[in-house]
C-alpha positions as CSV (number, residue, x, y, z in Angstrom):
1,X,23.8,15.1,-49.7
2,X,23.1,11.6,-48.7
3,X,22.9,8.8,-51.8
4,X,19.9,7.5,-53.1
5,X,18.8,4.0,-53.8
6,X,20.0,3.5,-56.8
7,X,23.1,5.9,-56.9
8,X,26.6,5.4,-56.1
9,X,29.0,7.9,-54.3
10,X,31.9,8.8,-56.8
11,X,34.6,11.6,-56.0
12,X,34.0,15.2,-56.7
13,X,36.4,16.7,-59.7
14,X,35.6,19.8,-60.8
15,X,35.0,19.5,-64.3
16,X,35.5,22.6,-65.5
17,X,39.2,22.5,-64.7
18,X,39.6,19.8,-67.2
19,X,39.9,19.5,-71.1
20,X,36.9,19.5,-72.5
21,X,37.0,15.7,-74.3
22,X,37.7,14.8,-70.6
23,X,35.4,16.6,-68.9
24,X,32.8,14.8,-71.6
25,X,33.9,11.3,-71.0
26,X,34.0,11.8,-67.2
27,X,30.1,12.7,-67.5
28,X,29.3,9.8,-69.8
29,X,30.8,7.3,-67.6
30,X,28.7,9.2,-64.5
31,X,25.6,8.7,-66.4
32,X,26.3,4.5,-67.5
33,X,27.1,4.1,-63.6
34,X,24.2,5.8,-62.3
35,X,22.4,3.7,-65.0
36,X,23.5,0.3,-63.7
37,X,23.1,1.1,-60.9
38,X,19.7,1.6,-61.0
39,X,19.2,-1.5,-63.0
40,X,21.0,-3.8,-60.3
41,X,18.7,-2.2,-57.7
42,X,15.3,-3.0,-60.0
43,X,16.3,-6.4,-60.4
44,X,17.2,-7.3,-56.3
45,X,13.6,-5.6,-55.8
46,X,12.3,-8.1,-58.3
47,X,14.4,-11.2,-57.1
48,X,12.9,-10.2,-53.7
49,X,9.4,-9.5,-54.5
50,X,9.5,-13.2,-56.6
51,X,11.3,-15.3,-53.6
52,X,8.7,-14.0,-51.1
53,X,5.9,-15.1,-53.4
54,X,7.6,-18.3,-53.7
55,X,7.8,-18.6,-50.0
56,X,3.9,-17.4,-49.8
57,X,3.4,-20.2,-52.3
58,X,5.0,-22.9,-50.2
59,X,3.2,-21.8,-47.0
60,X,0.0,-22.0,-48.3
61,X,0.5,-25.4,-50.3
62,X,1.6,-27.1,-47.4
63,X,-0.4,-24.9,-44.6
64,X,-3.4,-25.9,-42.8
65,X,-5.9,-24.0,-44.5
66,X,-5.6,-26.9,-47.6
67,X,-7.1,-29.1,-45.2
68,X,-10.8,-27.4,-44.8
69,X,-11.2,-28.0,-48.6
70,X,-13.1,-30.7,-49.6
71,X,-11.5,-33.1,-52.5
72,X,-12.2,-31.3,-55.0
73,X,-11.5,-27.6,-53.9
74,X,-8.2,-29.3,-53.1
75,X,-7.7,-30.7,-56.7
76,X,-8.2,-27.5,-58.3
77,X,-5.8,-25.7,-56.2
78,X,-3.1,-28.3,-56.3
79,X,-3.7,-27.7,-60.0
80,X,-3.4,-23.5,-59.7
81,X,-0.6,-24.0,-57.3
82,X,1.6,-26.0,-59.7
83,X,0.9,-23.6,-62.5
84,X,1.9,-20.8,-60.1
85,X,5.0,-22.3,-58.9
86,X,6.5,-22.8,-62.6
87,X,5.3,-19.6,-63.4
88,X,7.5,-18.0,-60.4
89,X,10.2,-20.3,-60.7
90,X,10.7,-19.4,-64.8
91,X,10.8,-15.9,-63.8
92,X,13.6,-16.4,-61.4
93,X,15.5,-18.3,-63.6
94,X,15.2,-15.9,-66.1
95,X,16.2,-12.7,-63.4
96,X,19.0,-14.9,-62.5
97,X,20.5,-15.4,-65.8
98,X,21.0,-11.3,-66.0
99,X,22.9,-11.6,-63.0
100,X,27.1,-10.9,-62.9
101,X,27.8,-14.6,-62.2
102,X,30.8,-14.7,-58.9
103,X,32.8,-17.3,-58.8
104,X,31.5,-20.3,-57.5
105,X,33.2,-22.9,-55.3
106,X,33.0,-26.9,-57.2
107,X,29.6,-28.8,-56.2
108,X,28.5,-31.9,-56.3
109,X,26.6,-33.1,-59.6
110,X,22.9,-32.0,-58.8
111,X,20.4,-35.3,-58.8
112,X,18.1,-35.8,-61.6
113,X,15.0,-36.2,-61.0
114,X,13.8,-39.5,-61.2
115,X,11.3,-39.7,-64.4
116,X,9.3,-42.1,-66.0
117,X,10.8,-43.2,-69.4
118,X,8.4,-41.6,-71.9
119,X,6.5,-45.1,-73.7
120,X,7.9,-47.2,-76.1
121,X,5.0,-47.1,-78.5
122,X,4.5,-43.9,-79.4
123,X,6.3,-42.4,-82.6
124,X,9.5,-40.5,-82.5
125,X,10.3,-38.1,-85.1
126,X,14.1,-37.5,-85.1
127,X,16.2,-34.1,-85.3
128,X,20.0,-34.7,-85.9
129,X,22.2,-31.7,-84.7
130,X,25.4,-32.0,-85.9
131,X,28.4,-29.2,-86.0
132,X,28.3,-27.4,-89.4
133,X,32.6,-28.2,-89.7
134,X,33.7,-31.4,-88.6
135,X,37.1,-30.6,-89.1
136,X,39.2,-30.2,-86.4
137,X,39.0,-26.2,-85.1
138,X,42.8,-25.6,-84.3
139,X,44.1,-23.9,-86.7
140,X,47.7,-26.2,-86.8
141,X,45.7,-29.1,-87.5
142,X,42.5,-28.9,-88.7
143,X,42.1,-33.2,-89.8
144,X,38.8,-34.4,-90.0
145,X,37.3,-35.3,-86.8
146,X,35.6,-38.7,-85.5
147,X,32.8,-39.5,-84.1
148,X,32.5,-41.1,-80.9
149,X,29.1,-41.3,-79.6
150,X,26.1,-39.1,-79.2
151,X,23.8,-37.8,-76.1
152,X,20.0,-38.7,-76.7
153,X,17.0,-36.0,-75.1
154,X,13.4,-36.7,-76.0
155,X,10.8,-34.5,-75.4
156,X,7.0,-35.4,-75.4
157,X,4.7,-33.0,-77.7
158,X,1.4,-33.5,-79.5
159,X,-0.4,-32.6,-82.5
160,X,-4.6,-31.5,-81.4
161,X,-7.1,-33.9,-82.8
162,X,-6.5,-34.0,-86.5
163,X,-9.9,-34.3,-88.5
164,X,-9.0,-36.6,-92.4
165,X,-11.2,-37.5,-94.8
166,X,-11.5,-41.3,-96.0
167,X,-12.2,-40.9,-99.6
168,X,-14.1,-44.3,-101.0
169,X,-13.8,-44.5,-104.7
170,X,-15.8,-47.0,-106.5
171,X,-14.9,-48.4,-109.7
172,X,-17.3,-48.8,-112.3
173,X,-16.5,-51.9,-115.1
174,X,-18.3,-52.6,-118.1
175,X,-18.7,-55.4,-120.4
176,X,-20.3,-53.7,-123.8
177,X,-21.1,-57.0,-125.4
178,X,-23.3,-58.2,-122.4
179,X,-23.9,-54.9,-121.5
180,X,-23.2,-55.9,-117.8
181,X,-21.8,-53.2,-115.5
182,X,-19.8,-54.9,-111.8
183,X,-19.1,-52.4,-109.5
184,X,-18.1,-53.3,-105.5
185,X,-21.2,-52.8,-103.2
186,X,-21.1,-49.9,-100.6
187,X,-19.4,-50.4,-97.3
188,X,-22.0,-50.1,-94.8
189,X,-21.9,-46.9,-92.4
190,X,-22.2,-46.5,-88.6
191,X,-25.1,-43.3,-90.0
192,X,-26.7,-43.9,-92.8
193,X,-25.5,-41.7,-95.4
194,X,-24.2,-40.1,-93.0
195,X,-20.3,-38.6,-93.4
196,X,-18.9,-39.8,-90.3
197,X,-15.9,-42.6,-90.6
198,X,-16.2,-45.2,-87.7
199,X,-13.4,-43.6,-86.0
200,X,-15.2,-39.8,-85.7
201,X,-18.4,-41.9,-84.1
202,X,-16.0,-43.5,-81.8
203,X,-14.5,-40.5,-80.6
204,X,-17.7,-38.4,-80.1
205,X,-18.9,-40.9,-77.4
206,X,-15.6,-41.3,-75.8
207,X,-15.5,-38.0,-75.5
208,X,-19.3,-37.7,-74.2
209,X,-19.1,-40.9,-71.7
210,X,-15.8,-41.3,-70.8
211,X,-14.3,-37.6,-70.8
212,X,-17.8,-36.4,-69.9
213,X,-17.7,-33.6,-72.3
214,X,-21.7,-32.8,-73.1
215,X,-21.9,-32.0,-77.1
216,X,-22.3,-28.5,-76.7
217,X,-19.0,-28.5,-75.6
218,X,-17.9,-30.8,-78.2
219,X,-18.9,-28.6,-81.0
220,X,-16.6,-25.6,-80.6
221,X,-13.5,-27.8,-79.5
222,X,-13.9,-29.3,-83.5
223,X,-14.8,-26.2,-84.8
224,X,-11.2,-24.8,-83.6
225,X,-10.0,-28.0,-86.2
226,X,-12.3,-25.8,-89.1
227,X,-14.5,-28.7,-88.5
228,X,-18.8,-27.5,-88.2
229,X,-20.3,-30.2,-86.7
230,X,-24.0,-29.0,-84.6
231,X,-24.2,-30.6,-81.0
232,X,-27.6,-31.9,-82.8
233,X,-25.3,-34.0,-85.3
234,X,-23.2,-35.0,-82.7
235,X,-26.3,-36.6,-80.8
236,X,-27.7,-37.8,-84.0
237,X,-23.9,-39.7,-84.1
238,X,-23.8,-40.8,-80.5
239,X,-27.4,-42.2,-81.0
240,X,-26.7,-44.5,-84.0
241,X,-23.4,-45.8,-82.4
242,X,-25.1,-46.5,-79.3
243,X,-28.2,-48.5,-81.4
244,X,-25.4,-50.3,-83.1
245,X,-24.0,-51.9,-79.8
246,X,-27.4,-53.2,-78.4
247,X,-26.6,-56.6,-79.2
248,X,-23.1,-56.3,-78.1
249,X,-24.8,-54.9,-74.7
250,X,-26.7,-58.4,-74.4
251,X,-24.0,-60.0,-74.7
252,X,-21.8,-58.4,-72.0
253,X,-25.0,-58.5,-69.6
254,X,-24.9,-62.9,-69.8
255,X,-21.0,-62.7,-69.6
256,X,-21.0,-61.0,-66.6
257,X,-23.7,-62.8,-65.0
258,X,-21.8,-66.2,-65.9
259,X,-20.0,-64.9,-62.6
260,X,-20.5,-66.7,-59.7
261,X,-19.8,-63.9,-57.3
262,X,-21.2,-60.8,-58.0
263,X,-20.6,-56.9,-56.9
264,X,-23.8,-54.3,-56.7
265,X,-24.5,-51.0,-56.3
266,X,-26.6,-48.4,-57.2
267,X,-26.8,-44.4,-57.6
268,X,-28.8,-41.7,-58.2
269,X,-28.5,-39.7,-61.3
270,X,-31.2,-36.7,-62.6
271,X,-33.8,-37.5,-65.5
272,X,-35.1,-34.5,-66.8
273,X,-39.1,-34.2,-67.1
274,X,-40.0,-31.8,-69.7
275,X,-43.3,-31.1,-69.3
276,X,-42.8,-30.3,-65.7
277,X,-39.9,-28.4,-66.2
278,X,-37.7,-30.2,-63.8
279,X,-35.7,-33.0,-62.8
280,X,-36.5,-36.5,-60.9
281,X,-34.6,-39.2,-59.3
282,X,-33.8,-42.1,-61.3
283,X,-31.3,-44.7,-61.0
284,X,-28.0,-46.6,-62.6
285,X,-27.5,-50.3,-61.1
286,X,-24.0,-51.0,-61.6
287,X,-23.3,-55.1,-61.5
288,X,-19.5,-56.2,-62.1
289,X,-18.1,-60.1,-62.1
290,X,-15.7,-60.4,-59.1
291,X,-12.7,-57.9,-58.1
292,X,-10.6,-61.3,-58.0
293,X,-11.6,-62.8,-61.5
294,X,-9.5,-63.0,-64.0
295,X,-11.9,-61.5,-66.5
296,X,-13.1,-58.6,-65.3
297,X,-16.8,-57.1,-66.9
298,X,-19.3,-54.6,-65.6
299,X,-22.9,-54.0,-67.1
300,X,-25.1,-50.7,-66.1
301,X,-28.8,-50.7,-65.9
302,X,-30.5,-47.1,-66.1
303,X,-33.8,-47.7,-64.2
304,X,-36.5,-45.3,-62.8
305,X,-36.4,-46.7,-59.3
306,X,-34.7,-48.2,-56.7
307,X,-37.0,-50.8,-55.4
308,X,-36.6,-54.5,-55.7
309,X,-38.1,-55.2,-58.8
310,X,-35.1,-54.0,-60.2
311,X,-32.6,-56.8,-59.2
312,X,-35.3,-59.2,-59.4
313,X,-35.1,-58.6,-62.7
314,X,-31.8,-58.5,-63.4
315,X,-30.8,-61.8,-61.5
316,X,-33.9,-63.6,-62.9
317,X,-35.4,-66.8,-61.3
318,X,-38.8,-65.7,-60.6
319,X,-40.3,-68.2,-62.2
320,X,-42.1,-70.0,-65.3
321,X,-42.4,-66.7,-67.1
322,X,-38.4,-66.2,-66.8
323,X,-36.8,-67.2,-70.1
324,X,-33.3,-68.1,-68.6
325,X,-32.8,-69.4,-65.1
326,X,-31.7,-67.2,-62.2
327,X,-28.4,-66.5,-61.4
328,X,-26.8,-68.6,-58.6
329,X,-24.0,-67.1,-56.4
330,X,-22.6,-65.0,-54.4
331,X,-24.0,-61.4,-54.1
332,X,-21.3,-58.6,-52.8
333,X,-23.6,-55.6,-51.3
334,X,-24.1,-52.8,-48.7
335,X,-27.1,-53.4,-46.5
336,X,-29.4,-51.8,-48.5
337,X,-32.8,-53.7,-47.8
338,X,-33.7,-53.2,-51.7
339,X,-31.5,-56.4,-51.9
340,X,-32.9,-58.6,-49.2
341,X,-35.7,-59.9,-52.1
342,X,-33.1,-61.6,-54.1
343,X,-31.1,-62.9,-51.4
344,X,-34.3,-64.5,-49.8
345,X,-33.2,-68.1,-48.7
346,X,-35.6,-69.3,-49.0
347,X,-36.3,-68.4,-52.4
348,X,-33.3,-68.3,-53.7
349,X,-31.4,-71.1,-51.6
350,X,-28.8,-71.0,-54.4
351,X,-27.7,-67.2,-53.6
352,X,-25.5,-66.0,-50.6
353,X,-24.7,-62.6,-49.4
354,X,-21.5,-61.0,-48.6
355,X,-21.4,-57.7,-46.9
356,X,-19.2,-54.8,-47.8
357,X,-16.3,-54.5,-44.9
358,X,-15.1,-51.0,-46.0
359,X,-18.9,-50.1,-44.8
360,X,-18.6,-51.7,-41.3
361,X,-15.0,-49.6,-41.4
362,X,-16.6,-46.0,-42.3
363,X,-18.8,-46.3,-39.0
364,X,-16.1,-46.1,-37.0
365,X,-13.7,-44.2,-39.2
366,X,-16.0,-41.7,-38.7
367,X,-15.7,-42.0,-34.6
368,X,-12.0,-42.1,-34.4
369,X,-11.8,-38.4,-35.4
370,X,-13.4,-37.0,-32.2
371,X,-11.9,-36.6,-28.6
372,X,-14.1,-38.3,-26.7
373,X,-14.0,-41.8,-25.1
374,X,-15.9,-43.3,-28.2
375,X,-13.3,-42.3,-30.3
376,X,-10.9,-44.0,-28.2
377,X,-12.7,-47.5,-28.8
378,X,-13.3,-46.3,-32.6
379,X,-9.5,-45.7,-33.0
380,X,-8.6,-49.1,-31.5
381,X,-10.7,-50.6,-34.1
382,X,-9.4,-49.1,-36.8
383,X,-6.0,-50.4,-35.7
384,X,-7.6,-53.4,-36.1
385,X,-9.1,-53.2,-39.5
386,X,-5.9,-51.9,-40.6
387,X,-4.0,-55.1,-39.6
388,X,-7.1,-57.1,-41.2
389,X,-6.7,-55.0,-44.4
390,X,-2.8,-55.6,-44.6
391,X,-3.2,-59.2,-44.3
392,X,-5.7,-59.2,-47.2
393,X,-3.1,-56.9,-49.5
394,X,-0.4,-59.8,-49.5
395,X,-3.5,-62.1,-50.7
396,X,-4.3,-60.4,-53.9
397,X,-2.1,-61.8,-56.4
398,X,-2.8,-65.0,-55.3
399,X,-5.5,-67.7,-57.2
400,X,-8.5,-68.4,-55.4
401,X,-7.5,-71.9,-53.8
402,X,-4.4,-70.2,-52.1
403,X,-6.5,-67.1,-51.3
404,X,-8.6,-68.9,-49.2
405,X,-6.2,-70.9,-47.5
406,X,-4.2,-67.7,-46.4
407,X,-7.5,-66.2,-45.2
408,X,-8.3,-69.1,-43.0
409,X,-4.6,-69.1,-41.7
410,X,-3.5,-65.4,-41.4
411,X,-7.3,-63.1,-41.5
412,X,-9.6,-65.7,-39.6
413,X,-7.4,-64.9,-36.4
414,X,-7.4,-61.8,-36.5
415,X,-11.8,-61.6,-37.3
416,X,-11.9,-63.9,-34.7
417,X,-10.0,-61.7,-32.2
418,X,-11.9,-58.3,-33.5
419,X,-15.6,-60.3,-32.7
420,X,-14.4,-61.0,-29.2
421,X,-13.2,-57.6,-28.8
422,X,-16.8,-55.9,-30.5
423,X,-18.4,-57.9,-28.1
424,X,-16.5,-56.7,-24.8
425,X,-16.8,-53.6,-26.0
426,X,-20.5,-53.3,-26.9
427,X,-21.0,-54.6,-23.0
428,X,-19.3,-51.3,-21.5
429,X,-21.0,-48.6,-24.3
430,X,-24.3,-47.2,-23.5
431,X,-27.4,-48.1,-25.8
432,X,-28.2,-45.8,-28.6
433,X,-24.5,-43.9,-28.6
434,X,-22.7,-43.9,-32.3
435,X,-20.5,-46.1,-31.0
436,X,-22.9,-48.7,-30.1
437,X,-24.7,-48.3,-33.8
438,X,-21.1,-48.8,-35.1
439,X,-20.8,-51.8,-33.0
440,X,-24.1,-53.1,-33.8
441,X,-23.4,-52.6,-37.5
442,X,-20.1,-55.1,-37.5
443,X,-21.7,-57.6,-34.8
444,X,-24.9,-57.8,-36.9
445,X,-23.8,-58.8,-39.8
446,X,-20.6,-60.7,-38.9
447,X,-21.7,-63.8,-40.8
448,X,-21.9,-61.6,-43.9
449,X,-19.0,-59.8,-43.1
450,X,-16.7,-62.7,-43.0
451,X,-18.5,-65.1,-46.0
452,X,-15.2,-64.0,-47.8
453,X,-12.8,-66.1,-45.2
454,X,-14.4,-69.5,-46.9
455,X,-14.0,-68.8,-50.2
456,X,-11.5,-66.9,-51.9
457,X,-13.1,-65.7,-54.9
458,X,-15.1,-63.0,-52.9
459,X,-13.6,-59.9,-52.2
460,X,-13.6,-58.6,-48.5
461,X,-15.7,-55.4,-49.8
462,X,-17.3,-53.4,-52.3
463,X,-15.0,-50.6,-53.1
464,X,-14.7,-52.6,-56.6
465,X,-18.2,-51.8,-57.6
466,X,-17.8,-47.9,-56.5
467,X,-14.8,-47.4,-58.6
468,X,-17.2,-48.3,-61.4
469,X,-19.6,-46.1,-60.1
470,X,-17.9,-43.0,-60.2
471,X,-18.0,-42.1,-63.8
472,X,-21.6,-41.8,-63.8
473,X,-20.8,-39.1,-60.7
474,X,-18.2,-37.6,-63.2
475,X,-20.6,-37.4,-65.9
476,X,-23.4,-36.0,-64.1
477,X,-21.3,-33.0,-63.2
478,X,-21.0,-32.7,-66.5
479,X,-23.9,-33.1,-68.4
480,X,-26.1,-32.0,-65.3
481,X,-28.9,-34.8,-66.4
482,X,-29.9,-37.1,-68.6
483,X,-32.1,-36.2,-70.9
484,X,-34.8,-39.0,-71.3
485,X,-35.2,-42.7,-70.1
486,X,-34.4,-43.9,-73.5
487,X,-30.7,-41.8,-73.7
488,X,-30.3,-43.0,-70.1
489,X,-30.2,-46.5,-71.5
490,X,-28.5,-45.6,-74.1
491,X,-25.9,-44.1,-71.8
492,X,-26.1,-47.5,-70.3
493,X,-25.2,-49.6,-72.9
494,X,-22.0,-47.5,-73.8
495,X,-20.4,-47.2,-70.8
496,X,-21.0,-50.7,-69.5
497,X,-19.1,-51.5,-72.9
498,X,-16.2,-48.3,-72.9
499,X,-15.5,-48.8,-68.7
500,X,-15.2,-53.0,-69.5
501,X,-12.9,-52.1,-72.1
502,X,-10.9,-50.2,-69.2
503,X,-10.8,-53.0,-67.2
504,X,-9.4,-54.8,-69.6
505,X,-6.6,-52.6,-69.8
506,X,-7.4,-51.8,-73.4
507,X,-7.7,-48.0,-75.3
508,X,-11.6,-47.2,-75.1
509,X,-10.9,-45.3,-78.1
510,X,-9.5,-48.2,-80.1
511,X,-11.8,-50.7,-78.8
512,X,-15.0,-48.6,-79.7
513,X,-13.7,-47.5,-83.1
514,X,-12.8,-51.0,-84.0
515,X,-15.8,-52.1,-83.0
516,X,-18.1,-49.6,-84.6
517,X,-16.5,-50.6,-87.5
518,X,-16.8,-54.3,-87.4
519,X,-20.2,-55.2,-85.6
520,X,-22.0,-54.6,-89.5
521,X,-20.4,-57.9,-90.9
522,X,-19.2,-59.9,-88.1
523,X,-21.4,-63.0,-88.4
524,X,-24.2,-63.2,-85.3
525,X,-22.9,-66.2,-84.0
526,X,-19.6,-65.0,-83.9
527,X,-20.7,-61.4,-82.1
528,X,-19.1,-62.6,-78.4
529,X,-15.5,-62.3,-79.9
530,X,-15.8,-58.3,-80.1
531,X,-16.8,-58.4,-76.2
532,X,-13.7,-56.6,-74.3
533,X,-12.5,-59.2,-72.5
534,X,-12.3,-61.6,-75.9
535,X,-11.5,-58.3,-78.3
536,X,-8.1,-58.4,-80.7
537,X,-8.2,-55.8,-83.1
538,X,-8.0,-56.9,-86.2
């Protein structure tokens, strides 16, 4: 009879020519070999089955299909592929350890992985392991051993959000002759007798407009804590912290128009319309003080259009009626035409504009993936932007004096040679192809284009603005619209405040809470010091 997977061949002995005792061991120790045997087999299947999903794994994380997904498809699988691989690779280790280990031949130390060093400012909490006996374990000596040294591991762990209760307790004091009574006024709250600490308000609109978690979302992750708190009271919270930090608002809006170069942008986010039912298009303006200043700032307007009226009213200068004169600079933009009013020379002789260079790029960026001739002269120009772009990189430590002076040495060359190259180039194209409108792009607004050559506190595009741009792209995937024109500002006024703080390199958190619980007696005058750029916390 041939073996089955599983069995193993042994010699046949006729049992029943045997004592019995040994005719009853011989068939126990059949029955534990058939056994392990039949375990060894399960686990190679299993060792197999869990290597070819590994290999699976690796094909499809590095195979071709990743590259139809678009950038966020491919987040979220990165994300599911990770998971999956130290799912698979625990289970291997843990088949493995069952295994008989053979002998192995002596290898070489394996390489640790090369891993940050876990920060320096966060708490450690200690665990000593020592042996229970220190003495020494040989039984012909057993003296008391010495300690040499000790190996150090840390591991990084986290407690959930941890809700406390500040408990304020006001002392009454009497004076029964003068029947007087002296008691410490009431500190003021973010809500009016409300029960949220400064701290709580703080977090609710981090968590809102920076993690772009809508309150409804909010509401159960606190309630896991035991904590009820209605998404209604958590907008009733986010309101009152966000009236709080209108003046704060006004202030960041003159700090960073005290900028003499300026980025802008805009983008579209949903309003809902209730008594239609429906949604409209309104609009955030996003203005930030130069990429190369030392103090960075942005400010967000929420406004219902995108027409001019919109920077005209933001820059100022239009005339008697204007309380504060217009700003004076230079004005960082794409070619959107809704900027042309404010950059009117003739209006506004005091204002230049500088044209975004990563625009001019996407044209033919766009080009250089196709097969035709046109992407031939598209890729030749991005060879060239890419040499223009690696000069700029070496330029952006530098101050603005020594900025400009590289530029004029290293980048102007190389401008100079890309125009006389556009040019040559636009001659042999034919009228109306992409390639021409890419051309056409660069060559008609080379002035513009290269403004940043002459002085070196504007940046050579706009990608600083969009990088402030995208959390209200974040947040609208989030919290699907805004709600009304007045939470749109409100909205406004918090992140122009939270994404400042960012820049800044500070906490948002922190800086909020702080803030929140300061901004009641900090003395008017002195209201610029809690801005993020000037914050210390107290």
């Amino acid at each position: 009879m041939p073996t089955m997977l599983g069995e193993v061949a042994t010699p046949r002995i006729d049992i029943t020519q045997l004592p019995p005792e040994a005719a009853a061991l011989i068939a126990r120790l059949q029955q534990q070999i058939q056994a392990q045997a039949r375990e060894i087999a399960w686990r190679d299947a299993k060792l197999e089955k869990v290597n070819f999903e590994l290999a699976r794994l690796k094909r499809w994380k590095f195979g071709a299909k990743t590259e139809a997904m678009t950038a966020q498809q491919r987040a979220l699988f990165q994300d599911t592929m990770a998971e999956d691989e130290a799912s698979l690779r625990a289970r291997l280790a843990a088949l493995q350890a069952d295994l008989p280990q053979a002998p192995k031949t002596p290898k070489a130390a394996p390489r640790k992985p090369r891993r940050q060093k876990l920060p320096e400012h966060l708490e450690r909490v200690e665990h000593r392991h020592e042996p229970e006996d220190t003495n020494c374990p040989n039984a012909e000596c057993g003296r008391p051993m010495k300690r040499i040294g000790e190996d150090v591991s840390e591991k990084l762990d986290i407690i959930p959000a941890k809700f406390f209760v500040h408990r304020h307790i006001y002392g009454k004091w009497v004076c029964k002759c003068c029947q007087l009574m002296r008691q410490e006024p009431a500190e003021p709250d973010v809500v009016d007798g409300g029960i949220p600490a400064s701290g709580l308000v703080a977090h609710t609109m981090i968590s809102r407009f920076v993690d772009h978690l809508p309150y409804y979302r909010q509401e159960p992750i606190n309630a896991r804590s035991g904590v009820h708190t209605p998404r209604s009271t958590l907008a009733t919270w986010g309101g009152a912290g966000g009236a709080k930090l209108e003046p704060l608002f006004e202030l960041q809006r003159r700090f960073v128009l005290s900028c003499r170069v300026l980025h802008a942008d805009e983008t579209p986010v949903p309003l809902l319309e209730p008594g239609a039912g429906k949604t409209r298009k309104a609009y955030v303006w996003a203005w930030a003080r130069s990429h190369h200043d030392p103090h960075p700032g942005v400010i967000y307007e929420f406004c219902l259009g995108r027409g001019a009226q919109y920077p005209l009213a933001f820059l100022g200068g239009n005339g008697p009626p204007c309380p504060e004169p217009g700003w004076s600079g230079t004005l960082i933009t794409d070619q959107y035409a809704g900027y042309n009013a404010v950059l009117d020379a003739k209006v506004y002789p005091q204002r230049r504009s500088a044209l975004c260079a990563a625009h001019a790029r996407r044209y033919f960026e766009e080009l250089s993936r196709g097969g035709s001739s046109a992407s031939a002269v598209a890729s030749e120009a991005m060879h060239r932007w890419a040499r223009i772009y690696h000069a700029e990189g070496a330029f952006a430590e530098m101050d603005h004096d020594d900025r400009r002076r590289a530029r004029q040495q290293l980048s102007k060359p190389l401008w100079d040679e890309f125009e006389v190259w556009l040019k040559l180039q636009r001659a042999q194209v034919l009228d109306g192809s992409k390639i021409a409108q890419a051309i056409d792009y660069s060559l008609g607004a080379w002035k513009a284009l290269t403004l940043h050559l002459d002085d070196g506190a504007v940046a050579i595009d706009n990608n600083h603005i969009e990088r402030q741009i995208k959390p209200w792209k974040l947040g609208a995937k989030n919290w699907l619209f805004v709600g009304s024109e007045l939470a749109g500002r409100r909205a406004a006024v918090v992140m122009s405040l939270v994404q400042s703080a960012k820049l800044n390199g500070l906490d948002p958190w922190a800086y909020l809470r702080d803030v929140l619980a300061r901004i009641h007696s900090h003395p008017s005058h002195r209201l610029g010091e809690l801005l993020p750029h000037r914050w210390r916390p107290e």
